[in-house]
C-alpha positions as CSV (number, residue, x, y, z in Angstrom):
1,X,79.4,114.8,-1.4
2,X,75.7,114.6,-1.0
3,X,73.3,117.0,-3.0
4,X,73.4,120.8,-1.4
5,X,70.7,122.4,-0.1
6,X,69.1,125.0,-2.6
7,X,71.2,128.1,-3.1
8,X,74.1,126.4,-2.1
9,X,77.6,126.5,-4.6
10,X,77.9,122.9,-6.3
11,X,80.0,122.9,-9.5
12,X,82.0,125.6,-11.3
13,X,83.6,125.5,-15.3
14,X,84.5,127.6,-17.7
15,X,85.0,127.4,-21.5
16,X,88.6,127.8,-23.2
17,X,89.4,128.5,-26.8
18,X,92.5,126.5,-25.8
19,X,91.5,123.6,-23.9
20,X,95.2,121.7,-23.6
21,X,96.3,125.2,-22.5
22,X,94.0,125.3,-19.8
23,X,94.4,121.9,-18.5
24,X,98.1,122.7,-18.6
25,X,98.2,126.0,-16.7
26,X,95.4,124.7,-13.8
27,X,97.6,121.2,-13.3
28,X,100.4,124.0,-12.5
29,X,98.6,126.0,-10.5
30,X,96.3,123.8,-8.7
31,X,97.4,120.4,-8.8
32,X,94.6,119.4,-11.1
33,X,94.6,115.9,-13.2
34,X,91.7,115.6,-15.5
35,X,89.4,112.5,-16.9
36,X,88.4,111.3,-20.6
37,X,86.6,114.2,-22.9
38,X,82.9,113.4,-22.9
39,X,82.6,113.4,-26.8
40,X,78.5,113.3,-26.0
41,X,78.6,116.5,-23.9
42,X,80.8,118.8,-26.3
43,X,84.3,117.5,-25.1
44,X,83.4,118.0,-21.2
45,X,86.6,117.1,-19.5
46,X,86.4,116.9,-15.5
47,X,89.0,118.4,-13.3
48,X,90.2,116.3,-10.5
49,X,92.1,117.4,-6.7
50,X,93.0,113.8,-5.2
51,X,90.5,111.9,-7.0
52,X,87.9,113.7,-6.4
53,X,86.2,115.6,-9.0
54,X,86.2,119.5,-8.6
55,X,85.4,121.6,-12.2
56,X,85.3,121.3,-15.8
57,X,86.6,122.5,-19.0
58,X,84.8,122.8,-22.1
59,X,85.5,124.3,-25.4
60,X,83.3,127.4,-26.5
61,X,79.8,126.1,-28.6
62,X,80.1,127.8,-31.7
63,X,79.5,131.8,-31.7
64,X,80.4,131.6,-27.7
65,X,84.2,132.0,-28.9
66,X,85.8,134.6,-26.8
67,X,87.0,135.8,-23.6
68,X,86.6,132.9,-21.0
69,X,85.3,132.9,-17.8
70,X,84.5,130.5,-15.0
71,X,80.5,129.8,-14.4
72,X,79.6,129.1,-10.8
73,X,76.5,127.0,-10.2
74,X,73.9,127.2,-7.6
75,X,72.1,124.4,-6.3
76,X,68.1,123.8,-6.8
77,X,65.9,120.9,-6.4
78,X,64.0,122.1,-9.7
79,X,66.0,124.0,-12.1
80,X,62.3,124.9,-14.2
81,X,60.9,126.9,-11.1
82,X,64.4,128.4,-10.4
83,X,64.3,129.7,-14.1
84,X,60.8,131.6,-13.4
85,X,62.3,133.0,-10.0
86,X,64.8,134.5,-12.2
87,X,62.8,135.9,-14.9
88,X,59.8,137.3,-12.3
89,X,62.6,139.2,-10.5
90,X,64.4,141.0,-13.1
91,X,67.3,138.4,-14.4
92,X,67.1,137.2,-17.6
93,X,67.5,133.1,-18.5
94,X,70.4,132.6,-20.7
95,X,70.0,128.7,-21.7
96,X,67.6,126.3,-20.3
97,X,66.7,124.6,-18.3
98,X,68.2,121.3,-20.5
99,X,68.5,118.1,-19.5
100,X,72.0,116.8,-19.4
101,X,71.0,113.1,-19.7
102,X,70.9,111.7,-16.3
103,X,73.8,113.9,-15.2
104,X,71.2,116.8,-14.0
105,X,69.3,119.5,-15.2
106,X,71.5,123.1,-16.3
107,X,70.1,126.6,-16.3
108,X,72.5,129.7,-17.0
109,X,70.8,133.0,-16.1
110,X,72.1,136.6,-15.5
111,X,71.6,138.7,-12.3
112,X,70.1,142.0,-13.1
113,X,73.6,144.4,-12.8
114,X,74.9,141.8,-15.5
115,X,76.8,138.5,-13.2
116,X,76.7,135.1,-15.2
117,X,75.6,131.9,-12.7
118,X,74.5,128.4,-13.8
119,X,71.6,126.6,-11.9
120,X,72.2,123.1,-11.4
121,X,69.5,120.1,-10.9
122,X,71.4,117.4,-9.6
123,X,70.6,113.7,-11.0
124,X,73.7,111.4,-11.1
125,X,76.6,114.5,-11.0
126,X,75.5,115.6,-7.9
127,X,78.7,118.2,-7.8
128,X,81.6,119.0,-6.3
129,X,83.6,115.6,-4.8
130,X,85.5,118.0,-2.5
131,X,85.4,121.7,-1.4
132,X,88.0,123.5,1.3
133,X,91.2,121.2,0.2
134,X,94.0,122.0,-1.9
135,X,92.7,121.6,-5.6
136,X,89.0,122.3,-4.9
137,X,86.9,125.2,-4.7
138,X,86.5,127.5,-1.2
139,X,84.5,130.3,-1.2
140,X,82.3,132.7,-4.5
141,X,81.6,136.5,-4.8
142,X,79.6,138.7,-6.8
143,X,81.2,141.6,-7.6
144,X,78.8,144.3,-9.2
145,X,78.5,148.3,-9.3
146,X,74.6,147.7,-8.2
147,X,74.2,145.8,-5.4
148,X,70.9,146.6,-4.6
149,X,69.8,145.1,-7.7
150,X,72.0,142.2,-7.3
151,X,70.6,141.6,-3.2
152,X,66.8,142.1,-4.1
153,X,67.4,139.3,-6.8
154,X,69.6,136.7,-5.0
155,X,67.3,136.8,-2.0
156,X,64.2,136.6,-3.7
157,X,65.4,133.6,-6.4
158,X,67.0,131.1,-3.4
159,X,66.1,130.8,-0.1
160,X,68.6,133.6,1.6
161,X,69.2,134.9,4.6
162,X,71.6,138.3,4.1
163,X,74.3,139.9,6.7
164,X,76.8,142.3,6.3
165,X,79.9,143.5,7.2
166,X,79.6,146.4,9.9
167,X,81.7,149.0,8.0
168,X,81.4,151.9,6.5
169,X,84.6,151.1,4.4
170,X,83.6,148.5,2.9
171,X,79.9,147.4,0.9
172,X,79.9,143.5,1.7
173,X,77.5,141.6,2.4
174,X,77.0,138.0,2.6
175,X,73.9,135.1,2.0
176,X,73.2,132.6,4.3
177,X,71.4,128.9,3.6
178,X,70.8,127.5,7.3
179,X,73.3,127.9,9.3
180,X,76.0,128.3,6.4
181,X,77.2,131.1,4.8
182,X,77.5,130.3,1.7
183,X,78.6,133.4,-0.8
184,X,79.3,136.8,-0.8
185,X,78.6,139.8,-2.7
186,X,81.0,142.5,-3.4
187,X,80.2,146.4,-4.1
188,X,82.5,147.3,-7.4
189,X,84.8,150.0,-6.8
190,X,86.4,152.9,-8.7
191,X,89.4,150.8,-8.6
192,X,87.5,148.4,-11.1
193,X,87.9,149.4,-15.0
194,X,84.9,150.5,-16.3
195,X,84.7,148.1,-18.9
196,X,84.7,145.3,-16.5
197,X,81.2,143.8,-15.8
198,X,80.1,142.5,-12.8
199,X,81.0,138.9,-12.3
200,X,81.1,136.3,-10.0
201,X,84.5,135.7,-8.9
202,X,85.2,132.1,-7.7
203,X,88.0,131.0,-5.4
204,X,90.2,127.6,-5.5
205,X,92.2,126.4,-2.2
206,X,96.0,126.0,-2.0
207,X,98.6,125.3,0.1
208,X,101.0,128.2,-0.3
209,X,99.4,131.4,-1.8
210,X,102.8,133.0,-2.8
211,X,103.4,130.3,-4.5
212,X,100.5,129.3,-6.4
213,X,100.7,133.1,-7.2
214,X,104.5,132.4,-8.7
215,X,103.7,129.2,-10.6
216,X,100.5,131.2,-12.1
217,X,102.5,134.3,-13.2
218,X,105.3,132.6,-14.6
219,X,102.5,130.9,-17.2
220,X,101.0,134.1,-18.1
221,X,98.5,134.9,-15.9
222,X,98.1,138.7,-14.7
223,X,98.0,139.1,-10.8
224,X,95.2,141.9,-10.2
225,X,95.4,142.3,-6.3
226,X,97.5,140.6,-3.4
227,X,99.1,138.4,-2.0
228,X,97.2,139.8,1.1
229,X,96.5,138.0,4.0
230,X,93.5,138.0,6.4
231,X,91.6,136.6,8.4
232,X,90.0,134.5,6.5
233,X,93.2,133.3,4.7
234,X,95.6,135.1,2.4
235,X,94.5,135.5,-1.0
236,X,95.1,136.9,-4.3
237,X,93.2,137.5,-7.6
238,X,94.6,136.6,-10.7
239,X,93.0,136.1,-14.4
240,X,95.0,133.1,-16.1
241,X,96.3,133.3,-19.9
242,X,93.0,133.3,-21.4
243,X,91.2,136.0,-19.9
244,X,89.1,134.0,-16.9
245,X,89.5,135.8,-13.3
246,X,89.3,133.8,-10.4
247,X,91.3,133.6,-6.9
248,X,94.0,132.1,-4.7
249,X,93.7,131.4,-0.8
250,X,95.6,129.8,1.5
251,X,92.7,129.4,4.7
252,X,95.3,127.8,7.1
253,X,97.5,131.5,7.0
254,X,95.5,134.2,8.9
255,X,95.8,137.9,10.3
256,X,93.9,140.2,12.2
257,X,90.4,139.4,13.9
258,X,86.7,138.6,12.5
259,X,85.1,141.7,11.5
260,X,81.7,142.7,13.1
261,X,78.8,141.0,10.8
262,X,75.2,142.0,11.4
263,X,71.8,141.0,10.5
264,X,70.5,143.0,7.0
């Protein structure tokens, strides 16, 4: 895939204590094979759906040891100016921007209500080989208890457009880059613990929800909501042995109609 336009979702990893472990549980679940460790980039190891290269795994950096999570990284055509737009509305930078030899330039910042992203720069990795098949990544949300906070920023660091979900029901709202909609953002709910902090939660295609949901319980994930289905696929969330949530969906099985979207 070429390089995406600027605010656009290009690469996702996450760091794991228990890298085999990982590599093990997402070749389950998703169908994932995986290339060489790059010793030169702290034991990088690609994740592969078909050949085609769609995340990473990477063990901790030392003091980073913990509770993994997977990082979702937005596309910019200069990671240094991207860095300023987050400090000079509110977010805070949390590594970079860093050269990753001719790979690309990486930034990781945090959204003001608390959501880890990564910035990516693209050089030679230009991102994701594949999005929308079984294997590869599908569709991102920010979940957060402040989403005014978390609107004001995202539209003011990348080049948004914002509509919304015409529900009282329901806070969602959603951030457009041309004619694409390309993430969504999530108001927390009291169904959330409150120890839970906001967090972009990243979702992976399949070809059978339920069972993608079977294979991934029976390794010792935790299912935290679904299998539901609707009409933008049937879904489910899930956070996998070592503590990183992310989602299921199946975008072939549908129910019920669009709902009504309007300009914010």
């Amino acid at each position: 895939m070429a390089v995406q336009p600027e605010g656009t979702p290009c690469w996702a990893d996450a760091m794991f204590s228990d890298i085999e472990g990982a590599k093990r549980f997402y070749a389950d679940v998703l169908g994932w094979t995986f290339g060489e460790s790059s010793s030169k980039y702290g034991n990088y190891t690609q994740a592969y759906a078909d050949g085609r290269a769609v995340a990473a795994v990477v063990p901790p950096m030392p003091g980073q040891e913990g509770r993994s999570q997977w990082c979702l990284y937005l596309a910019s055509p200069d990671a240094a100016a991207t860095a300023e737009r987050i400090r000079d509305n509110g977010g805070e930078v949390l590594m970079g921007p860093m050269q990753v030899g001719d790979l690309g330039t990486l930034c990781l910042g945090r959204e003001p209500s608390g959501a880890v992203f990564g910035v990516w720069q693209a050089g030679r990795h230009e991102g994701f080989e594949a999005t929308a098949t079984p294997g590869a990544y599908c569709w991102a949300e920010v979940f957060t208890r402040e989403p005014e906070r978390s609107d004001a920023f995202l539209s003011a660091v990348f080049p948004y457009r914002m509509k919304e979900i015409d529900d009282e029901a329901v806070d969602f709202r959603m951030f457009e880059v041309g004619e694409d909609t390309v993430l969504g953002r999530m108001r927390m709910t009291d169904d959330f613990p409150p120890e839970v902090p906001s967090y972009i939660n990243v979702y992976f295609t399949v070809d059978h929800c339920d069972a993608a949901v079977a294979r991934a319980t029976a390794l010792g994930a935790t299912l935290r909501f679904g299998p539901m289905t609707s009409p933008f696929g049937r879904f489910a969330a899930l956070t996998d042995p070592q503590g990183a949530n992310f989602s299921v969906i199946d975008v072939t099985t549908t129910e019920g109609g669009m709902p009504r979207i309007r300009d914010v």
